[in-house]
N, C-alpha and C positions, 0 to 999 in steps of 0.2 A: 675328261670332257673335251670334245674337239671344237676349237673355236672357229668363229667366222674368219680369220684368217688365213687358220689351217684347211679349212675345209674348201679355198681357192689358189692352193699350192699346186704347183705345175710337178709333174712326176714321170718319170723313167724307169720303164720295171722291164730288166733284161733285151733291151732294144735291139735289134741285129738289122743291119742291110746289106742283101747280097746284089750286086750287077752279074749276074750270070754266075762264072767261078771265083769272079771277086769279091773280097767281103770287105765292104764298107764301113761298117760299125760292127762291132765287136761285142754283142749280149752287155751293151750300156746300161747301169744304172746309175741315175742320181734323183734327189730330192729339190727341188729349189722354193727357197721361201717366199711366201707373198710379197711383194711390192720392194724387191730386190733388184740388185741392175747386177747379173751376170756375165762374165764376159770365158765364153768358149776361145782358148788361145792352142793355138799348134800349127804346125809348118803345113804345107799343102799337104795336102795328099789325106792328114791324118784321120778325116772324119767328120771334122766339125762341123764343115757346109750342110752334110749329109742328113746329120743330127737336126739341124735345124731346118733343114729342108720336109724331116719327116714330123719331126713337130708341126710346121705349117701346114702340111697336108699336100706336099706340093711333091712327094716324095713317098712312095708307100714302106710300110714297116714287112720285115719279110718275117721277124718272129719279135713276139715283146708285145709289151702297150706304155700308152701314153697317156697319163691321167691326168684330168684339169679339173680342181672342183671336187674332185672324188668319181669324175666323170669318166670311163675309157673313150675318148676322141679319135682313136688308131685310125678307125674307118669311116669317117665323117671328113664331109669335103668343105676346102678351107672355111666357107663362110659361115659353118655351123659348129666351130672348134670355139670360139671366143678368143680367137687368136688373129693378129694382122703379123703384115711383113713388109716390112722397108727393102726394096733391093738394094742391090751395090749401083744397078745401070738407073734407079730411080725409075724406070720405067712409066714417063708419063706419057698422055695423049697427045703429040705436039701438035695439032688442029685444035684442042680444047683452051680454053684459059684455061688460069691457077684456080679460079670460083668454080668453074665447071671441071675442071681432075681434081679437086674437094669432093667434089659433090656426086661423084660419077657413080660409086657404089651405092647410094642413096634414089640416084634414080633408077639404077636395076633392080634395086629393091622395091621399085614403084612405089615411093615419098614424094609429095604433092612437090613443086618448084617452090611456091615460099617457104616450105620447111626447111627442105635441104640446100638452099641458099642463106638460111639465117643458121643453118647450122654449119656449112660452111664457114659462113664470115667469122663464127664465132674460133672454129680450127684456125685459122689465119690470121687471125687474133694472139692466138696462141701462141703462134708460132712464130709473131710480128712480121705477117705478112698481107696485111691489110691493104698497105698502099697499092699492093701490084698485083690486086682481084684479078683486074681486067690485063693481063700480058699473056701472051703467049707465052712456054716453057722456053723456045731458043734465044726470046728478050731478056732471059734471067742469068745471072751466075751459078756456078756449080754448087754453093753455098747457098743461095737462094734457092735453087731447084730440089737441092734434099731439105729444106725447110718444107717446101709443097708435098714432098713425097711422104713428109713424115706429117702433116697435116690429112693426108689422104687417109694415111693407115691410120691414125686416131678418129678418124672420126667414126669408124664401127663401135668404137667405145671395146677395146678389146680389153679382158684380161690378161693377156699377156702382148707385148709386144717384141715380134723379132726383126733382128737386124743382123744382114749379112752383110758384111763389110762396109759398113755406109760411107767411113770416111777415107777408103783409099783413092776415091778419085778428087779428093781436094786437095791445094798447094801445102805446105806445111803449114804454116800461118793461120789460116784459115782454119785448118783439123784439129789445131790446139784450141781457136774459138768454139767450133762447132763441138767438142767434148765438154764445154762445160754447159752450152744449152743442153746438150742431150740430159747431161746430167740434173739440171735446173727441171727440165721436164718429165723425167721418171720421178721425182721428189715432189715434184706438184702434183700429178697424174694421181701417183700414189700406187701403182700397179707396178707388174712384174718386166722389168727388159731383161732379154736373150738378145746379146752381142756377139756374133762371130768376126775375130781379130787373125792376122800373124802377129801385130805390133804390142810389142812387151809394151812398151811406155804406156800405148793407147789403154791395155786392160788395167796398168794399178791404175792409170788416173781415174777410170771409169767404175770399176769394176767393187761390189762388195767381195764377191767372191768370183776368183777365177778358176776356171776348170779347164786343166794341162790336157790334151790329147797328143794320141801319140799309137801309131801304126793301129788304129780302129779303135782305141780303148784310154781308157781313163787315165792316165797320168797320175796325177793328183790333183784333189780339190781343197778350196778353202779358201778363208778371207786372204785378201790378197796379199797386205801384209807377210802373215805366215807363207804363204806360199814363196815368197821372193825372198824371205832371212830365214827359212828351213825346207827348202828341199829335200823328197826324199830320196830320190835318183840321180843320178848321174846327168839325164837329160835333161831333167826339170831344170838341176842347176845350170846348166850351159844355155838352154833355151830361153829360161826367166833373165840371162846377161846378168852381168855384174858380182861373176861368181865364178873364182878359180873351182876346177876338181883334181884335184891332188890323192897319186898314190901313192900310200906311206907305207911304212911296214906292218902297221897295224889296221890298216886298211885304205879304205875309200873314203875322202872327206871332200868337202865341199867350203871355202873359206873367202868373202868377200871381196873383192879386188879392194875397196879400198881400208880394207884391215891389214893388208901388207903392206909395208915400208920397206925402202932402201938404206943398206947400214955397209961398212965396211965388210968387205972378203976375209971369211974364215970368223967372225964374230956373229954371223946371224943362221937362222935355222936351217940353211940351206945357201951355195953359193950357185951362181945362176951367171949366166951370158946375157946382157942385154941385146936384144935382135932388134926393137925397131923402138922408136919415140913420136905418139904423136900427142901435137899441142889441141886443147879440146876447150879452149876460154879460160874457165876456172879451174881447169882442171889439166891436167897432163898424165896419158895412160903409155904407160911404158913397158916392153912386151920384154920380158927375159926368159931363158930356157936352163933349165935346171936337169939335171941325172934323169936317165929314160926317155930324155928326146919329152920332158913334159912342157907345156907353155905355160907361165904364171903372167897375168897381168896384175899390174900396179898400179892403181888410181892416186894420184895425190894432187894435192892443191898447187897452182903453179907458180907459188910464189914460194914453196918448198920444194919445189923440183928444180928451180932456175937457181935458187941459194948455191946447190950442189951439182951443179946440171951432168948428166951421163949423153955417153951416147954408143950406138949398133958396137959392139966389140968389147966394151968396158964390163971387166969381170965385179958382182955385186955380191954382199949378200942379202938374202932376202929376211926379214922381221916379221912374225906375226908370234899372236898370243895364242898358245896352245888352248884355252879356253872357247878363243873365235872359230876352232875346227868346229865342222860340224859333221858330223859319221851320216853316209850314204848308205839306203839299203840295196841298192843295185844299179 
């Protein structure tokens, strides 16, 4: 029996995008669950823009479809998908107020002015942006201004909501704020967000599940969690940070930075060259180089790195639990 849940799942069945003789996405599939906060993670280039660009409709699909609902949306234009989209550039009307870039899709849709003004106020509301109906977008902060932006695109009442990079143009401070309203807000909404990130931190703090892209295709997916303490690639591991890859005799492994310790030379699994130390508050990542030219980092607390302190030259050996490896499948 397929429930009312399932039956408003966002879906991906063999997606491809070509630019000419470039191919952009790579026969993509994934599933994504209802009222999920997904976060698309991969270096430029890999796709992910693309993916979400052709979900919104902003972006045509060159083979594949795109299911919402149980619905094929492939070729239906943005406003008739149940989808909105937050940009990265926010893209508001700077002659319009914050009440009137709420309401601006309401009135193309010819909604009388009290409607789309009381449903406005209500987005803004939302979005605790009340006081500053009446400003123009250059009177606001950048923090403020993707508040309106993301007031805009909810107010179509979307089933899903996507978002291309929303918070790379805020200061750090602010983008650690601004992640946990977004998060506060998919959790009340109740509906589905698509996040496209580069930023590892950004997707576990957000993300239920993240999905790795990687030269047009899939990486790996899965609650973030799993995806960040089992890697199944090489790349995943070095791209998710905080993750030696180490090859051993027995293969390709992958092993936490901060699951290795520093121990005396010739007593630990491996003896290794420290190349560089930097100090990180709590912590201290210490960079040493081991047989085959490999780089291990060392995470430890820095109240156990200054006990013993090392530095650039000092021969170590390195400590982990043969347990903490974790086997690579490519």
């Amino acid at each position: 029996m397929t429930t009312t849940a399932q039956r408003q799942d966002l879906e991906l069945v063999s997606v491809t995008k070509r630019f000419g003789e470039a191919l952009a996405v790579d026969t993509v599939s994934h599933h994504f669950k209802h009222a999920s906060y997904t976060c698309f993670l991969g270096p430029s280039g890999c796709g992910k823009s693309s993916t979400l660009r052709m979900i919104a409709g902003h972006e045509s699909v060159t083979e594949g479809s795109i299911l919402l609902a149980g619905r094929d949306i492939s070729k239906l234009p943005p406003a008739q998908r149940g989808t909105a989209m937050m940009f990265q550039n926010y893209a508001l009307f700077p002659h319009l107020s914050v009440l009137d870039n709420v309401a601006f899709s309401q009135k193309m849709a010819g909604v009388d002015a009290p409607t789309r003004r009381k449903t406005a106020g209500e987005m803004l509301e939302l979005v605790d942006m009340t006081a500053l109906a009446d400003r123009l977008p250059d009177q606001l902060s950048g923090g403020q201004q993707q508040r309106v932006a993301l007031a805009r695109a909810l107010i179509t009442r979307p089933q899903v909501l996507l978002l291309d990079e929303p918070l790379s143009a805020l200061d750090p401070f602010l983008r650690i704020r601004m992640r946990s309203e977004l998060r506060r807000l998919q959790q009340e909404l109740g509906i589905s967000f698509v996040h496209v990130t580069h930023g590892q931190d950004e997707a576990l703090a957000l993300a239920d599940e993240i999905v790795v892209m990687n030269n047009a295709k899939i990486e790996q997916a899965g609650p973030a969690r799993e995806v960040f303490n089992a890697p199944k690639t090489a790349f995943v591991a070095r791209f998710m940070g905080g993750h030696n890859v180490l090859a051993l005799p027995e293969g390709q492994f992958a092993i936490r930075s901060d699951d290795v310790g520093l121990g005396v030379p010739g007593q630990g699994q491996q003896d290794a060259t420290v190349t560089g130390v930097e100090y990180q508050g709590t912590h201290v990542s210490v960079a040493a180089r081991i047989a085959g030219d490999q780089e291990v980092i060392v995470l430890m607390p820095d109240q156990h790195f200054f006990e013993q302190p090392k530095n650039p030259g000092d021969t170590v050996g390195l400590i982990w639990d043969a347990e903490k490896l974790h086997r690579l499948t490519a």
